[in-house]
C-alpha positions as CSV (number, residue, x, y, z in Angstrom):
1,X,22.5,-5.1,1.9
2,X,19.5,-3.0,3.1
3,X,17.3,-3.4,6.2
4,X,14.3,-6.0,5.9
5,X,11.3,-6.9,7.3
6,X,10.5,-10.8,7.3
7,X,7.1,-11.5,7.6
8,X,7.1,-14.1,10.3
9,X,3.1,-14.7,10.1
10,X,0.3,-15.2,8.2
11,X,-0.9,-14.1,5.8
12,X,2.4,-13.3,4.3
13,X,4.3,-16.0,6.0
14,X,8.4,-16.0,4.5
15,X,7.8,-12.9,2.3
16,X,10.9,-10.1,2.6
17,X,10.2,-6.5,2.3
18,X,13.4,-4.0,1.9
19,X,13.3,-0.9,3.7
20,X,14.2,1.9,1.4
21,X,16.7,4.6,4.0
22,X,16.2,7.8,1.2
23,X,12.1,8.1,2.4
24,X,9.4,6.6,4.9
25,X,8.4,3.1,4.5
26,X,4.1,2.8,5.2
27,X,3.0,-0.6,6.0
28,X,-0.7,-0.7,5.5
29,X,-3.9,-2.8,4.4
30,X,-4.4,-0.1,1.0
31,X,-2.3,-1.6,-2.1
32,X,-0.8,2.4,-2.5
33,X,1.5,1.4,0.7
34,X,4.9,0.8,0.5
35,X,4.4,-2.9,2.2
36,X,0.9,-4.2,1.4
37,X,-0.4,-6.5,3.8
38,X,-3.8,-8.4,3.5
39,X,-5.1,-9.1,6.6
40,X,-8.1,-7.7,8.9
41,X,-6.3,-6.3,11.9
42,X,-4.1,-4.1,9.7
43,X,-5.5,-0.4,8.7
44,X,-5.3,1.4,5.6
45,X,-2.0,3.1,6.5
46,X,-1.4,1.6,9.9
47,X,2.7,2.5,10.2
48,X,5.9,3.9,8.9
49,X,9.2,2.9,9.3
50,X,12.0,5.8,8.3
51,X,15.6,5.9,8.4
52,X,16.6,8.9,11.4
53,X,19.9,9.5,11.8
54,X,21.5,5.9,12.1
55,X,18.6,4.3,13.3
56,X,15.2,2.7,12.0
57,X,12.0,4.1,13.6
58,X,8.7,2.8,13.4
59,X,5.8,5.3,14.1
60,X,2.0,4.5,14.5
61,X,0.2,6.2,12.2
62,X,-3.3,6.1,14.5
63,X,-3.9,2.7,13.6
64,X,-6.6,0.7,15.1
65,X,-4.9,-2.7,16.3
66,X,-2.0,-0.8,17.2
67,X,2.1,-1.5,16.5
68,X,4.1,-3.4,18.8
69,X,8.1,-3.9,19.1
70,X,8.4,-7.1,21.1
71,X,5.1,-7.1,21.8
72,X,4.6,-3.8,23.5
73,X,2.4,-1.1,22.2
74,X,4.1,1.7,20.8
75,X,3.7,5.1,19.3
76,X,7.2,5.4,18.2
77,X,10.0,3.4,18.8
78,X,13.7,2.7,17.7
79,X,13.7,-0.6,15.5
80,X,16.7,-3.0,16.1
81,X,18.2,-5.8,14.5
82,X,16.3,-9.0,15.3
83,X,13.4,-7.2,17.0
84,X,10.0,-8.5,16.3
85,X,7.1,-5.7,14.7
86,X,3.7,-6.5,15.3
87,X,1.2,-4.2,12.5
88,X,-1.9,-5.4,14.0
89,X,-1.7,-9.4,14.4
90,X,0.9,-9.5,11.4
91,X,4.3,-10.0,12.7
92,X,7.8,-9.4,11.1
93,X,11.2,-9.9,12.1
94,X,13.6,-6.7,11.2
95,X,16.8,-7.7,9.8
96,X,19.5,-5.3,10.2
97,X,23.7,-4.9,9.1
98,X,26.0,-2.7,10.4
99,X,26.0,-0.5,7.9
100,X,22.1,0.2,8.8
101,X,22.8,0.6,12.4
102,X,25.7,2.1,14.7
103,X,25.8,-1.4,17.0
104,X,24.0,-4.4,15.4
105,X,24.7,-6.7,13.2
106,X,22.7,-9.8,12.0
107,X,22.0,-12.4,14.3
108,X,24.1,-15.1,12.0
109,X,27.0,-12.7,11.9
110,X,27.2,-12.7,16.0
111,X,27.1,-16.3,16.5
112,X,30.7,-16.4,14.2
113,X,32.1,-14.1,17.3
């Protein structure tokens, strides 16, 4: 199963958004973005999330409101399983399996330990 974003906020509250590992991924406000989202506090092409290696990253793409992994600003950062991605005030939860990352599984998956 691929990596996810679930859009934990309005405006796109419960909606799931694969991320596809052969190219970038742009989240943006303009409908020619990968994930669309409708809201004010997003830009045109405000981030992209792309497959490196064995990990997700999520780069800024100059946006205005700024991207945040757990709710700190970044320009770039490694994305995780269960972290939290703020694209402007729009937040998503990334869901990740271990065939996505070298260490993380989903959250579910851990609690059967």
């Amino acid at each position: 199963m691929p990596a996810r974003l679930e859009c934990v906020s309005e405006p796109q509250q419960g909606e799931s958004f694969p991320l596809r590992p052969d190219r970038g991924n742009i989240i943006g406000r303009e409908v020619k973005c990968d994930i669309c989202i409708r809201h004010m506090t997003v830009s045109r092409a405000h981030c992209v999330i792309r497959k490196a290696g064995q990990d997700w990253v999520v780069e800024d793409l100059g946006s205005t409101n700024g991207t945040y992994v757990n709710g700190e600003r970044v320009a770039e950062s490694v994305l995780h399983g269960e972290d939290l991605l703020g694209v402007g005030k729009v937040q998503f939860r990334v869901v990740a399996y271990a065939d996505d990352y070298r260490d993380t599984v989903p959250l579910d998956a851990r609690e059967n330990e």
